[in-house]
C-alpha positions in Angstrom: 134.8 115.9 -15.4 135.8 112.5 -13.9 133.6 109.1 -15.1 134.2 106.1 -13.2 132.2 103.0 -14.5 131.3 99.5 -13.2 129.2 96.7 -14.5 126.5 94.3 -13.2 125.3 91.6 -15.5 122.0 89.7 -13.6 120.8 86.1 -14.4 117.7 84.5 -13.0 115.5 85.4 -10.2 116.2 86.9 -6.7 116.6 83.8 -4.8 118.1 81.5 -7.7 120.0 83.9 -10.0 123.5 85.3 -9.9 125.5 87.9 -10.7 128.6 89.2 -11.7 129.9 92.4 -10.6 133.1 93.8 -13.2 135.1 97.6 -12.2 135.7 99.5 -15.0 139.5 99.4 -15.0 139.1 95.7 -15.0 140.9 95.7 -11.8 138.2 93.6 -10.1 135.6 91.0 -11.1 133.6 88.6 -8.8 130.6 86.9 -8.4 127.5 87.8 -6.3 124.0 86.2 -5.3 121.3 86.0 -2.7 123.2 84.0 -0.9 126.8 86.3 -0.6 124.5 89.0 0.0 122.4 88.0 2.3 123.6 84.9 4.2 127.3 84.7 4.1 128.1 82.8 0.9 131.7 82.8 -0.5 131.8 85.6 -3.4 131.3 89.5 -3.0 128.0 91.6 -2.6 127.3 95.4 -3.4 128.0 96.4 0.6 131.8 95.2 0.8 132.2 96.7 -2.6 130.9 100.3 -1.2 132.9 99.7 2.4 136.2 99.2 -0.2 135.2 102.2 -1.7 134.6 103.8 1.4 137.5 102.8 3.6 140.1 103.5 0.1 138.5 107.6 0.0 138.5 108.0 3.6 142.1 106.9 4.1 143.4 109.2 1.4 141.4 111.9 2.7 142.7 111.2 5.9 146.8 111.1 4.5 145.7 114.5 2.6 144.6 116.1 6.0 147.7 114.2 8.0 150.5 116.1 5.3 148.8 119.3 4.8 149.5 119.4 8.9 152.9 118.4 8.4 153.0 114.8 9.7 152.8 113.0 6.3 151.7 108.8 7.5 153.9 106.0 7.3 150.9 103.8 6.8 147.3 104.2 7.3 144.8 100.5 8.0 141.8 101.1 7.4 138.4 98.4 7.7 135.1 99.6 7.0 132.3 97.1 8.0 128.8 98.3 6.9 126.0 96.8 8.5 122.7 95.6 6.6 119.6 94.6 8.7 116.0 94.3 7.4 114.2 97.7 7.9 110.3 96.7 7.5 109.3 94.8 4.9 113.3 96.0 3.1 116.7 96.0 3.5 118.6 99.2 4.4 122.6 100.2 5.2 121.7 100.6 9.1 125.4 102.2 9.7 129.2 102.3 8.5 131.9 101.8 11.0 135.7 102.8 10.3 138.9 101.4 11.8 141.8 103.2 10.9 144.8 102.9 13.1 147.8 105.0 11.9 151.6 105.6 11.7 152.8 109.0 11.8 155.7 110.2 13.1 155.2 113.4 15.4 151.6 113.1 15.6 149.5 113.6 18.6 146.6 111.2 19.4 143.8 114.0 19.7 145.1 115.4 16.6 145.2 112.1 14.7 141.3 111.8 15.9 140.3 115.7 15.0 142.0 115.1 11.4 140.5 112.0 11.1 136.7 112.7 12.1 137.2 115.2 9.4 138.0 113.1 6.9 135.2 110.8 7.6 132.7 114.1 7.5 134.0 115.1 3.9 135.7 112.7 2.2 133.7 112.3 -1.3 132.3 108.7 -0.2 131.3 109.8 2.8 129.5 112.8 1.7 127.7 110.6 -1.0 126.2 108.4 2.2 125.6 111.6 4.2 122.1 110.2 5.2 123.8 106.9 6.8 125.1 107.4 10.2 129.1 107.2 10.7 131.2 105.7 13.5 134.7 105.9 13.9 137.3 104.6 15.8 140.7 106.1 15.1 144.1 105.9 17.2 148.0 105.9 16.4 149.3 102.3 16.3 152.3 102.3 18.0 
């Protein structure tokens, strides 16, 4: 079994507090608050950290799929944005949207796109968030 850990220390209250978010590798550490969460603030909030983690899984997910094919990538870009909007009275993840545009010699557009909405449908991040909806908008770049 695989353990992958991260830390969040808190200090204060919702509006007026902070935060600092740490990986367990120690290959990332930032700040967070109300205000980089919810209105744009420099510093990082929990969603970009999960649309990292979402757009890193999906893109090796997607090279996995691309060589077991036989059209290993050249390179792979993706973005993940992940949209959250007030649902009621509380916040919710509304939907996740991946970019991936892709070098791969050989490779045939509607292939790259069948591969790829595979990926996004089983990758381990995406499963995880199987109850938020998925869009994706794949194509070869050049």
């Amino acid at each position: 079994m695989i353990e992958r850990k991260a830390e969040a220390r808190w200090e204060g209250d919702l509006k007026a507090g902070k935060g600092s978010i740490r990986l367990g590798s120690g290959a990332f550490e930032g700040k967070y608050s109300f205000g980089t969460r919810f209105e744009g603030s420099p510093g990082t909030n929990p969603e970009e950290l999960l649309g990292a983690a979402h757009a890193g899984c999906f893109t090796m997910a997607l090279s996995l799929g691309l060589t077991k094919a036989g059209h290993p990538p050249t390179s792979l870009d993706t973005s993940a944005t992940v949209e959250l909007d007030k649902v009621g009275e509380a916040f919710a993840i509304k939907r996740i949207r991946l970019k991936i545009r892709g070098a791969v010699p050989g490779m045939d557009e509607g292939k790259f796109r069948e591969l790829a909405e595979d990926a996004k449908k089983n990758c381990i991040i995406s499963r995880a968030l199987a109850g938020v909806p998925m869009e994706l908008d794949a194509a070869l770049s050049g």
